[in-house]
N, C-alpha and C positions, 0 to 999 in steps of 0.2 A: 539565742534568737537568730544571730547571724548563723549557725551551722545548719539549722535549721532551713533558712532558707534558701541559704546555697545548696540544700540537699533538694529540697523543691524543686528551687531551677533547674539543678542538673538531673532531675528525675522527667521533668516538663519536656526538657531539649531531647532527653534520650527515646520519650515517646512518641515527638514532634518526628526525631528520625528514623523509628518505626515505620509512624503512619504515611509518611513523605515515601518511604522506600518503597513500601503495601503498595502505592498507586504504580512505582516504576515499573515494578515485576508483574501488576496485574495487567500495564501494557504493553510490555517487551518479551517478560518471559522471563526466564536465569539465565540463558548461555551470552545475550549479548548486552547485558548491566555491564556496567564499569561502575567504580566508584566516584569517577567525575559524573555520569549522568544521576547518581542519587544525591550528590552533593548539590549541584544543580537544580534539583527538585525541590531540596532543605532550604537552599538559598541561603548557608552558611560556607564559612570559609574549609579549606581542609584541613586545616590544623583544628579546625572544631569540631567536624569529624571523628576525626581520628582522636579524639582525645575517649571518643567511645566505643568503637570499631577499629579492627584492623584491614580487615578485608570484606567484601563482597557476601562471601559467604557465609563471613559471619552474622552480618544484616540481616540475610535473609533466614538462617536457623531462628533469629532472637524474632522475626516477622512472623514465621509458620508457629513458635511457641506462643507466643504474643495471642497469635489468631483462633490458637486451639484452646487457651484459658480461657476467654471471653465467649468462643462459640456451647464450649460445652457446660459453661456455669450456669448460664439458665435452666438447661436442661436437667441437672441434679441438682440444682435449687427446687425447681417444681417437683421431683422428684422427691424431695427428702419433707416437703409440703404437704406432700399427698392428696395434689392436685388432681383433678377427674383424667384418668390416665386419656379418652378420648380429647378432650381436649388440649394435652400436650401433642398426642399425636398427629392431629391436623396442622399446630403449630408446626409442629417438625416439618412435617409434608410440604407447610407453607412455604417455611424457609429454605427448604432443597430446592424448591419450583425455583423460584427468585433466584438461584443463585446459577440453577439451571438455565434457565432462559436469560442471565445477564452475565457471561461466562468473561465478555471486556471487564467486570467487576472482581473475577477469579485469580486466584494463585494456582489454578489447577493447572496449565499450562507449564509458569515455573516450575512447579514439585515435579512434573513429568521433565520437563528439561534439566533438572538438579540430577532425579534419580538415576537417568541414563547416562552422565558425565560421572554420577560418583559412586562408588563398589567399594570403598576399604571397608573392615567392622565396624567403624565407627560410621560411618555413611549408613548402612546397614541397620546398627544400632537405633540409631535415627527416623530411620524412616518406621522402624517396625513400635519406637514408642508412641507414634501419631496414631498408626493402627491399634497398637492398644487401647492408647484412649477411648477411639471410635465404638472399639467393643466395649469398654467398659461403661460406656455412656447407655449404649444401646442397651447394655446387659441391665444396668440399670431401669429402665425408663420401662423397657418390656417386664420386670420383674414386678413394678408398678401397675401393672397390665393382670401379669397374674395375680396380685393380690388383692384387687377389683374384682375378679374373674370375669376379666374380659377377651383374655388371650388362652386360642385354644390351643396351641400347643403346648404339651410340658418340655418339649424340647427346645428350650431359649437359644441356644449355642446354635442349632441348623435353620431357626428363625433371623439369629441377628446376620447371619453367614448369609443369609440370602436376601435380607434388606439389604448388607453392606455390598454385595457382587451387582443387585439390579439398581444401585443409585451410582455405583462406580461405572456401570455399564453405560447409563443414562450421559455420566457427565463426559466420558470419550466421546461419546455421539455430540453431542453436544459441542465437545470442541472442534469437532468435522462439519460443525454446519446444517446439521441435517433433524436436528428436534423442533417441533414443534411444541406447541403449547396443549393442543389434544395427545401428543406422544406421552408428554410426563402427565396429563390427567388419566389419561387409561391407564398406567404402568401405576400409578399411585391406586389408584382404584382396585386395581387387581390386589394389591400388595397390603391395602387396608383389608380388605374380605379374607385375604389369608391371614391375617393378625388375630383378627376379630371372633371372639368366641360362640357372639349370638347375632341374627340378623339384624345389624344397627344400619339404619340410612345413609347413604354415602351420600353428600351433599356437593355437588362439584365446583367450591369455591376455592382451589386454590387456586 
């Protein structure tokens, strides 16, 4: 019973300094984190830190893995459901808008400050298993699409290749200040009508 719940606690604290970090990086960035400013955030001592972390970056890999579990499980949850592919897809839309237009909420900043400080293979390695995922999610969720027959292309790979370039295009803009709220409704709009195999109504709530 006791190992038990010393497995809890120390599972508790190590999420606590996940999510404590999530908010450091989504307002600093990755180049100027130190580990007294996440520690600081935890409001734990640094020997209790470090009893889960070595450094900085390693916080923030177990942050971006952390973020990409939980964002893409929905999505191949409902997928493996065989939810009405339309309404995964506005979901999706919805949660890109949101994330678009609240970018003080984003790690998209740090990930571009990481990837430009770091080039070994394993940085590399790294960066290109997030984009897997992305595709594999997409490949997913659009595959759901075709077997609706809702999605007119049979070509899924130059469909997900071009949702992932115009919402990566969306989120630079975005970190420059310059999007709007009608920016990401027409770009989602446009991008839904390419999806889509038959004239469905585009309802502009996201």
């Amino acid at each position: 019973m006791t190992r038990v719940s010393n497995e809890a606690m120390r599972k508790a604290k190590y999420e606590l300094i996940l999510e404590k970090a999530r908010l450091v990086f989504c307002r600093k960035g990755y180049a100027g984190v130190t580990m007294k400013d996440i520690i600081e955030e935890c409001e734990i001592s640094r020997g209790g830190i470090y009893l889960y972390f070595s450094s900085v970056e390693e916080i923030f890999k177990d942050v971006v893995l952390s973020r990409e579990r939980r964002k893409f499980k929905g999505i191949r949850d409902s997928v493996h459901q065989n939810v009405d592919f339309l309404e995964l897809l506005d979901a999706y839309f919805l949660t890109q808008k949101k994330r678009l237009l609240n970018m003080s909420e984003s790690l998209l900043r740090a990930m571009y400050e990481y990837n430009f400080t770091h080039r070994s293979e394993a940085d590399f390695a790294f960066r290109e298993a997030q984009v897997d995922s992305i595709r594999n999610t997409l490949e997913e969720m659009l595959s759901l699409g075709v077997k609706q027959n809702y999605v007119v292309s049979p070509n899924i790979d130059a469909l997900r290749g071009h949702m992932m370039f115009m919402i990566e295009g969306l989120s630079v803009y975005s970190l420059l200040g310059g999007l709007t709220e009608a920016n990401v409704d027409e770009q989602f709009k446009q991008l839904r009508a390419m999806i889509l195999a038959k004239d469905v109504s585009y309802e502009n709530e996201f």
